[in-house]
C-alpha positions in Angstrom: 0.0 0.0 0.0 2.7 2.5 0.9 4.6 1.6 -2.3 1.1 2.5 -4.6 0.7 5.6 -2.4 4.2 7.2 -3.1 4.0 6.0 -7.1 0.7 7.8 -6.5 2.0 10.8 -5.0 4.3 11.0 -8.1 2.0 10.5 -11.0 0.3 13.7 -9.4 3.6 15.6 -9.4 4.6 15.0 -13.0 0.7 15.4 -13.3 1.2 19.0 -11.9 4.5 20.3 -13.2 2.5 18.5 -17.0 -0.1 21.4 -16.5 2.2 24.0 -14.9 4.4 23.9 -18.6 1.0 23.8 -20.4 -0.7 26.8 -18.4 1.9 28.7 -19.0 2.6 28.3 -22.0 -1.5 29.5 -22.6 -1.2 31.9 -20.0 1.9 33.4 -19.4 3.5 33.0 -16.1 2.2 36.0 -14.6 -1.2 35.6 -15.5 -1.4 31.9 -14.6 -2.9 31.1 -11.0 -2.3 27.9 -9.1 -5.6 27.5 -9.4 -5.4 27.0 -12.7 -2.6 24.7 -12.8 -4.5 22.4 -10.2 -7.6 22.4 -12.2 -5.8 21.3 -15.2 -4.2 18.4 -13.8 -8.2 17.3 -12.1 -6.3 17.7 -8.7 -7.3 20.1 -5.8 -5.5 23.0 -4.5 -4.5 21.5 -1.5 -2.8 18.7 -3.5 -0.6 21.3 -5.8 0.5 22.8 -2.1 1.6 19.3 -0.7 4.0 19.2 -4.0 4.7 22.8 -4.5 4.7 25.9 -2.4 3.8 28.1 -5.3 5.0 29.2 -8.7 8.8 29.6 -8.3 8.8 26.6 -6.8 6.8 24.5 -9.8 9.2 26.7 -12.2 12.1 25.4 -10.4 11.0 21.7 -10.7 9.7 22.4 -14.2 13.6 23.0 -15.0 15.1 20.1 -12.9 13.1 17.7 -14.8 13.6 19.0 -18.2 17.6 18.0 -20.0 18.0 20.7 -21.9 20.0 20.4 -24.8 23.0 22.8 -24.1 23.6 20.5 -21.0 22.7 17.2 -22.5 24.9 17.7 -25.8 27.8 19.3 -24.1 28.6 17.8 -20.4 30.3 14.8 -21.4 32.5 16.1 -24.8 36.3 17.0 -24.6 37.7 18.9 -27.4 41.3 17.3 -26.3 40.1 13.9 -26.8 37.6 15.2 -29.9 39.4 14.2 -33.5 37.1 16.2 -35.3 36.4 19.4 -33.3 34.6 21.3 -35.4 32.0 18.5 -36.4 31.5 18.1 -33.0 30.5 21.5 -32.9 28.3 21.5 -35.9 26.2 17.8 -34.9 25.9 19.2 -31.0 24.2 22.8 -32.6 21.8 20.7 -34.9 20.7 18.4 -32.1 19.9 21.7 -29.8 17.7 23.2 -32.2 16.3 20.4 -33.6 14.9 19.2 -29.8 13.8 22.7 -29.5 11.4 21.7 -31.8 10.8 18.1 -31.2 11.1 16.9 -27.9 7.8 18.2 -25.9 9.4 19.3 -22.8 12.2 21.3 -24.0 9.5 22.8 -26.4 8.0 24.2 -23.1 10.3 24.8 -21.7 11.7 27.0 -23.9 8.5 28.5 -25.0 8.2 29.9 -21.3 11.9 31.0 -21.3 11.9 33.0 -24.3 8.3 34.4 -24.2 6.0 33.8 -21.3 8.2 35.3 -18.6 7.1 38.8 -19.0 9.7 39.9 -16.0 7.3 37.3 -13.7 9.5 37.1 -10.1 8.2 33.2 -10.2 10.3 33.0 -13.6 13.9 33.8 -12.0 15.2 30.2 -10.8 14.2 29.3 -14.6 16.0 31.8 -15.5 19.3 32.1 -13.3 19.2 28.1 -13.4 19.5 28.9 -17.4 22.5 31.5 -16.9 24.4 29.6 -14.9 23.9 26.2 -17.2 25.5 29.1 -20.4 28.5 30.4 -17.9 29.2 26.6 -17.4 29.0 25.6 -21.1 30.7 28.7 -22.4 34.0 28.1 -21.3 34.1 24.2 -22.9 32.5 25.4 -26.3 35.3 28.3 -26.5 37.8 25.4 -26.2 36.1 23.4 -29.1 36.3 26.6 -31.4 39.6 27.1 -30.7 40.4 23.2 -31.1 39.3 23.7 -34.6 41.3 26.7 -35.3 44.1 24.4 -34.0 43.1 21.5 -36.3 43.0 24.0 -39.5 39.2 23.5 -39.5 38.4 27.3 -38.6 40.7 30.1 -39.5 43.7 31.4 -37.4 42.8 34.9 -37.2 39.3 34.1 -35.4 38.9 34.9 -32.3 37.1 31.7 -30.5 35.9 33.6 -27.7 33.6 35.8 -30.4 32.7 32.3 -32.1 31.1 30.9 -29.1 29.2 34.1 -28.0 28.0 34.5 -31.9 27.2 30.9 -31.5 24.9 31.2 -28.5 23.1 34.7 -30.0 22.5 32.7 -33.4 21.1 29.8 -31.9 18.9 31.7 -29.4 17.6 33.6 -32.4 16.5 31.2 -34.4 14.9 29.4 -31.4 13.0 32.4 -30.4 12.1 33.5 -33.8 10.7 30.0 -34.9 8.2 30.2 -31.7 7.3 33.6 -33.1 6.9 32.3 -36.6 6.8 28.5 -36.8 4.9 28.5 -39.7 7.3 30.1 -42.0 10.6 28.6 -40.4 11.2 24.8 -40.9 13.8 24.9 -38.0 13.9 21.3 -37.6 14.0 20.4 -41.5 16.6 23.2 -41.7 18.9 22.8 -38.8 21.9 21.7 -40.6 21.0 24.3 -43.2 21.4 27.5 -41.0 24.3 25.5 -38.6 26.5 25.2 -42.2 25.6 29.0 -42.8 27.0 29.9 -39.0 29.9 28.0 -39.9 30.5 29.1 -43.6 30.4 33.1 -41.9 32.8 31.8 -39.2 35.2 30.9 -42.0 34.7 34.2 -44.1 35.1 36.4 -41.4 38.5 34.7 -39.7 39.6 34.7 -43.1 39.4 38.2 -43.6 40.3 39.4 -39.7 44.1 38.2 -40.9 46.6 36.6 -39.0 45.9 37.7 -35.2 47.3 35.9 -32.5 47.9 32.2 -33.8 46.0 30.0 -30.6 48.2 26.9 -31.9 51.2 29.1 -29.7 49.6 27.8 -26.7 50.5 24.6 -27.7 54.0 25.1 -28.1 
């Protein structure tokens, strides 16, 4: 019995934090009550308080439960041990914006980062949780740019810190414009398309910003 009451008490928390993503989506989370989170999931209020003490903390849990792609497709790579850097760089980009679009959860997820906030308080440990997951990602993709330069994949004369913060801004774009416009951009059909492009302008432009500081000297 106390085994089928806690796989009980579960089902009703993924039940919740299931209608939490899908209110806010519809709602915004400002504008979304408890209220009407526990009536979408066909539970009372007093059950949505026994998992969650209010919005921040269903936001919170909505992000611990979701493996968003940045983390997923980055924690375990190495550009030291990576052969081909700069294809590692190009598959891990497609996979984030493809899931953007295809796995239901980071689709929320997402959704709610990038435009159901609307500055709400509740929103912050999304948000900061989001922040720090970048500032810890940042650092390892930098190496992978600048693994590629070393390989002759990329050009000498770009900088990889610029790569990686041009790579984060593009990818965030097209995210946030295809939930703006999903209709007119085939993000998930396309993903390799506008990754190559990235790549193609990464080449161009280290091309053309000359020589610079050679990161292969760090080597020596």
């Amino acid at each position: 019995m106390a085994r089928r009451t806690k796989e009980e008490a579960l089902a009703t928390r993924e039940s919740l934090l299931d209608a939490a993503s899908q209110v806010f989506c519809e709602k915004g989370v400002s504008s979304a009550s408890l209220e009407d989170i526990a009536k979408a999931a066909g539970v009372t209020r007093g059950a949505l308080y026994w998992h969650f003490k209010n919005k921040t903390d269903l936001m919170a849990a909505l992000w611990g439960r979701t493996k968003m792609p940045l983390d997923e497709t980055w924690s375990d790579c190495c550009p030291v041990r990576e052969c081909d850097p700069l294809g590692r760089i190009r598959k891990n980009a497609i996979d984030m914006l493809r899931r953007a679009v295809t796995d239901p959860r980071t689709n929320q997820v997402y959704h709610i980062l990038f435009h159901r906030c609307e500055g709400a308080e509740e929103a912050e440990p999304m948000l900061n949780r989001r922040l720090q997951s970048r500032s810890e990602c940042a650092p390892r993709i930098e190496e992978f740019f600048k693994a590629a330069i070393v390989a002759g994949q990329l050009p000498v004369g770009l900088d990889p810190r610029v790569a990686m913060i041009g790579f984060f801004s593009y990818l965030d774009g097209l995210i946030y414009n295809w939930f703006l416009h999903p209709e007119s951009i085939h993000l998930d059909e396309q993903a390799e398309l506008f990754v190559d492009i990235y790549i193609a302008g990464l080449r161009q432009s280290g091309a053309a910003a000359g020589a610079g500081p050679d990161p292969r000297a760090d080597l020596a």
